[in-house]
N, C-alpha and C positions, 0 to 999 in steps of 0.2 A: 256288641261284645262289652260285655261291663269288665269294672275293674279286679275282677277275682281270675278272669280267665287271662289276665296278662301276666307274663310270667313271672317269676317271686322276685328276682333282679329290680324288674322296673314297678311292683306293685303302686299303686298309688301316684308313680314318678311320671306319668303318659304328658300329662301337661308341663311339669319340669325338660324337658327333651327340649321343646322350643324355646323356655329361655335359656336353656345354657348354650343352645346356638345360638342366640339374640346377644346374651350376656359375652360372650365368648368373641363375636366376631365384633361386637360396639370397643371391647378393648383390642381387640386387635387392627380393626381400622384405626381407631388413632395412635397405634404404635406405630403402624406398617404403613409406608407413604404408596408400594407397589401393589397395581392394583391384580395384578396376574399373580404376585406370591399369596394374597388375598384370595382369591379363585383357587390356588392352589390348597392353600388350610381348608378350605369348606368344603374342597373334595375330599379333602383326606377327614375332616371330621367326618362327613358324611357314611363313608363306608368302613372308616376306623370298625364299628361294635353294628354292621347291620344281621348279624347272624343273629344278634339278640334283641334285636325289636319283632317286633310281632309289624302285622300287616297292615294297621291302623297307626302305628306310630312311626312306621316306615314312609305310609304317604304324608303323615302329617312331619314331618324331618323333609321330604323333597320338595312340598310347597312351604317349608321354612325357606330353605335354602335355597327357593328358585327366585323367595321374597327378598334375603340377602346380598343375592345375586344382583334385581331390580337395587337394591340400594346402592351395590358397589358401580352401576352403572351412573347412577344419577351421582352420588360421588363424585365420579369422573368426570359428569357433565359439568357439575357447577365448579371442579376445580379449572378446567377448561375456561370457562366463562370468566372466572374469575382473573387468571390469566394473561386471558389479552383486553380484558377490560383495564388492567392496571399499565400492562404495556401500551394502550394505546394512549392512556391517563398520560404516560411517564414525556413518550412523545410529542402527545401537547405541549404540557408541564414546558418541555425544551423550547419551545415557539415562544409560548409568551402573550402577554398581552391582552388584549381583545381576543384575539385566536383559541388560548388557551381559557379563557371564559364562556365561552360561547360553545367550543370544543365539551371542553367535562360538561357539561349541562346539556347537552345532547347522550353524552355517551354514559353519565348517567341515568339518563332517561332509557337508555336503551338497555344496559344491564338489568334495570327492573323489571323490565318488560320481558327479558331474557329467563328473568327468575319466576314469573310472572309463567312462562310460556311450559317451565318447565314444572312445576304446580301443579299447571291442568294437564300437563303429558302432552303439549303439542309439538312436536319435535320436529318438523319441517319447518315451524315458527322458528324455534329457539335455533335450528341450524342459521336460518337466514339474518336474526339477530346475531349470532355471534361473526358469521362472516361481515356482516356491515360495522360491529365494531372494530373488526381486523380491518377492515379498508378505511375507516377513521384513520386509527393507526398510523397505517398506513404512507397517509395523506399529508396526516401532519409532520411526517418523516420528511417528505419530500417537500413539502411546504420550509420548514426549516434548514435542508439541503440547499435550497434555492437561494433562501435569506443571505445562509454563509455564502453562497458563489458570488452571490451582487457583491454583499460586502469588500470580500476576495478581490474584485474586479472595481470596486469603488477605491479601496485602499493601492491599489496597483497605479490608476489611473492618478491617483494626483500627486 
């Protein structure tokens, strides 16, 4: 189909379709922090005016927006990662020390890896990476629970 048999609406405009959904949805992910009112807009752009696309610009608009979709997930992966990367950061941070040196420099290393995993699309990777930084985290929560208890029982004792 060349561009004479599209209709007079969108002459010319076949290729403009994908970025004004490109354009459209980059400004509204960084207005909109939710990622389901986001899923929400792209369905409603998507079927808003499909009476007036023709059948080439109809699939080319649903592997737009199957592409958009693919970004609002990874979105969500890396704000995840990022996340409990910082929470597990902040839990060191409270430790201290030796602990909290040896801790970030691990858990840096693992966020990159994380970022790293999610690059190449390996998602079973990037799951196991993020739950190991949640059990750093973790770790170092109870690690410092500990601290204060002795403390507690040090300051009691004498």
């Amino acid at each position: 189909m060349n561009s004479s048999e599209f209709p007079k609406v969108y002459r010319g405009r076949e290729q403009d379709l994908t970025q004004e959904l490109l354009a459209y949805f980059q400004h509204a992910a960084s207005t909109i922090d939710d990622a389901e009112r986001l899923e929400e807009l792209l369905d409603e752009l998507c079927s808003s005016d499909e009476t007036l696309l023709t059948n080439v610009q109809a699939e080319l608009r649903q592997r737009q927006a199957q592409y958009v979709r693919n970004l609002l997930k990874e979105k969500s992966r890396m704000d995840a990662l990022r996340e409990v990367y910082f929470d597990a950061m902040d839990e060191a941070r409270a430790v201290g020390g030796a602990y909290y040196r040896d801790t970030a420099t691990q858990l840096t290393q693992l966020e990159a890896e994380g970022f790293d995993a999610l690059e190449h699309q390996q998602y079973h990777t990037f799951t196991r990476l993020l739950e190991a930084i949640r059990t750093m985290g973790e770790r170092a929560k109870h690690v410092l629970e500990n601290a204060n208890s002795l403390e507690r029982r040090t300051s009691h004792a004498s």
